[in-house]
N, C-alpha and C positions, 0 to 999 in steps of 0.2 A: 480416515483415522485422525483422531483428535493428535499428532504429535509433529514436530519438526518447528522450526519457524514461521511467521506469516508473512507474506511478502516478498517469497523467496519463491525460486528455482532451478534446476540443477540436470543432470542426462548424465546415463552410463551407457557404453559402449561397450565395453567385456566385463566378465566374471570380477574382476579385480573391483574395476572402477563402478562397478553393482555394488560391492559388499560395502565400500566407500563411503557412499550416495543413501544406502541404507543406516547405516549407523548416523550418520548424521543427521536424518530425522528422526532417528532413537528409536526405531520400531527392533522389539528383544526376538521376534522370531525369526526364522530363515527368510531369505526372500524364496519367491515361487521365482521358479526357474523360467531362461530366457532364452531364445534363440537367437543367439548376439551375430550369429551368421548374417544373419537377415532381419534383426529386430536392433533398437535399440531402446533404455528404460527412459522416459523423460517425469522430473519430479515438478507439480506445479503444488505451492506453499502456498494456498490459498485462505484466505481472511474470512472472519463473521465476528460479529459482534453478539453478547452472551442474550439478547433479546431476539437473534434470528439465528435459532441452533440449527436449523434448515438448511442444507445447504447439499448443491448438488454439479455434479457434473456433467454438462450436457454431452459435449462435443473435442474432439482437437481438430485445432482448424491449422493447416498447413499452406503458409502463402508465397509462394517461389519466387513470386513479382517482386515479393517483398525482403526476402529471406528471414522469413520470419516465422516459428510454431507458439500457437497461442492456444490458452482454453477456453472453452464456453462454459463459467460456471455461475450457475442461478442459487440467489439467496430465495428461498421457495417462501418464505413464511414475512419477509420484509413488510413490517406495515408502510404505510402511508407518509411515518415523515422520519423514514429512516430507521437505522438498527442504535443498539448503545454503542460508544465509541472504544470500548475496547476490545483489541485485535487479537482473536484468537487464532491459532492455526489450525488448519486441517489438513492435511497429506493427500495428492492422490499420487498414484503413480502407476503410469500407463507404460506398455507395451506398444511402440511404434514402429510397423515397417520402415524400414530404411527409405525403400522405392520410393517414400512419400515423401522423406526428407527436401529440403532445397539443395540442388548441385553446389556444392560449395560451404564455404563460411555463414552463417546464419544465426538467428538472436533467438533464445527462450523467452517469453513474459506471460502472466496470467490472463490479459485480456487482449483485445486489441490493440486498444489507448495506451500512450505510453505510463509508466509507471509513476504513481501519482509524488507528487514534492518530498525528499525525504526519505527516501527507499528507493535508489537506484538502484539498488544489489536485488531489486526482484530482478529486471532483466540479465541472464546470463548469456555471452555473446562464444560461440564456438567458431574459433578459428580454423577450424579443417572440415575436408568433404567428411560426412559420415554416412552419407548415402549410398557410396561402395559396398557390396558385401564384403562384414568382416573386415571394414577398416575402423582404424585406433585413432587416438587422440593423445596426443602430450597432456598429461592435468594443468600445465602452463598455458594450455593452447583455451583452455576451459573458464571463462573469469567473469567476472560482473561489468559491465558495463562503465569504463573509464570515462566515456565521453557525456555523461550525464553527475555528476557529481552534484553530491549533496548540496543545497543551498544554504547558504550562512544564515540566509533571514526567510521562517516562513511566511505565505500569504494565504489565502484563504485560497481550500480547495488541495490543501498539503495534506500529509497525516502525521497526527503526532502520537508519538509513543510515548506511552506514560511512563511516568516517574522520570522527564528527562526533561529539564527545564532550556526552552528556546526559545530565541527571539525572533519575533513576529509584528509583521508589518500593517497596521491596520488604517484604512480609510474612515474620518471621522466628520466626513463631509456632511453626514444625512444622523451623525450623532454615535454615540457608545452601545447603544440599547443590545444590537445584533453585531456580533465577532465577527460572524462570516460561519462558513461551511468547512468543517474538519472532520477529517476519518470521514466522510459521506454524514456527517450531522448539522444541524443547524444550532445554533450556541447563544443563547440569550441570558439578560442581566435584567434586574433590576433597576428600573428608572425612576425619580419622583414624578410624579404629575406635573402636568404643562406642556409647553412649546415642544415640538419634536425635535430632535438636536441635540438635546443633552449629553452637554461633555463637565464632566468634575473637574473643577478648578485645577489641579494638581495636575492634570493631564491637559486641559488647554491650554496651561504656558507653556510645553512641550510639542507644540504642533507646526510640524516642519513645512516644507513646498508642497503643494498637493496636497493638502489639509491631510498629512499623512501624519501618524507617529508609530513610534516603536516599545513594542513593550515586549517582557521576558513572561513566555505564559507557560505552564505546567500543568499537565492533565493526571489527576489521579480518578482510581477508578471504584475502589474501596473506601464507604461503604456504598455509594454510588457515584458515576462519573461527573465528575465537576471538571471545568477549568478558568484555574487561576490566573487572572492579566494583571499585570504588575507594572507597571510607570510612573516614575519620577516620585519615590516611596509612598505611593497609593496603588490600593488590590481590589479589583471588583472579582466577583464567582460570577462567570457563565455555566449555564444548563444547557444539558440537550433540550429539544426541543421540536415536537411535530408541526409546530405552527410554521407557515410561511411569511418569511421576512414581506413587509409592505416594500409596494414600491419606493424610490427613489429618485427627487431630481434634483 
């Protein structure tokens, strides 16, 4: 179901903290009922972009070793260089026996990987057993992920959510042409013809250690996805893009 956040997740354990967990992905009917005995409800806020409306649920994978439940979910329709980069949600929310849970304290997140730049609140960390029949949880005990906190500067391979203007760290070693990889896309600009390399004046005398600089970039998505890179009062537009960046040395 198309509702809730993307990049989020969440778990109830009784009737209460079901009705909870429910309105906060906004779904207006009843939940189907649970055997909180021996079951509890886990929500995975899973993402696609409006070009891969495809999307599916394979699996919950339950890792003890790790104490960690994750999902296996396939973008079924993804072409070849990626989906558009805005993050839609989708809901699922499964019924999991307890018995499966990990003994102990244990982490929620969508994939295996941990959760990409920028969205630490997808994983949620539960601080009690819940794998007992019919035990509870403080909603204190229930939180996102403290130990992963947002980064002040994206890099490439982050996700950024539109309409929210941040700064972004790019390597300008091999030139401006290609941004880097966001939201799972590739993001290209316009270059003149010539030498590979190209960096616009206005941005080459901003060029720190590491042939590195910093520019403030903004993704809108309407009337298609662009994103805006802006340094030292010059703006190029990146595109998504199916092509694969050329090598680099």
């Amino acid at each position: 179901m198309a509702l809730g956040l993307p990049y989020r997740t969440g778990v109830a354990w009784d009737q209460a903290s079901y009705e909870r967990l429910w309105r906060e992905i906004g779904v207006s009917e009843a939940p189907p009922p649970i055997d909180f005995e021996s079951e509890v409800a886990i929500w995975f806020g899973a993402v696609y972009g409006s070009s891969c409306p495809g999307i599916r649920l394979d699996d919950v994978v339950v890792r003890p070793d790790a104490a960690l439940v994750h999902a296996t979910i396939v973008l079924v329709d993804q072409p070849g260089g990626g989906c558009t980069a805005d993050a839609n949600p989708h809901a699922y929310v499964v019924a999991l026996d307890r018995a499966r849970l990990p003994s102990g304290p244990f982490a929620i997140q969508l994939g295996a990987e941990d959760p990409p730049g920028g969205v630490p609140e997808e994983r949620t960390i539960v601080d009690v057993d819940l794998s007992r029949p019919g035990s509870v949880a403080d909603p204190s005990q229930v939180h996102p992920d403290t130990s992963t906190p947002e980064p002040h500067v994206l890099e490439p391979g982050s996700f950024l959510e539109p309409g929210f203007e941040m700064p972004f760290r790019m390597s300008v070693h091999c030139g401006i042409e290609w941004l880097g990889r966001l939201n799972d896309v590739e993001w290209r600009t316009d270059v003149p013809d010539g030498p590979i390399g190209y960096v616009p004046p206005p941005w080459k005398a901003i060029i720190g250690a590491g042939e590195v600089i910093e520019l403030s970039i903004v993704l809108v998505t309407d009337p298609e996805p662009v994103i805006t890179a802006t340094a030292n009062d010059h703006a190029l537009t990146y595109r998504p893009t199916a092509e694969v960046p050329p090598g680099c040395v």
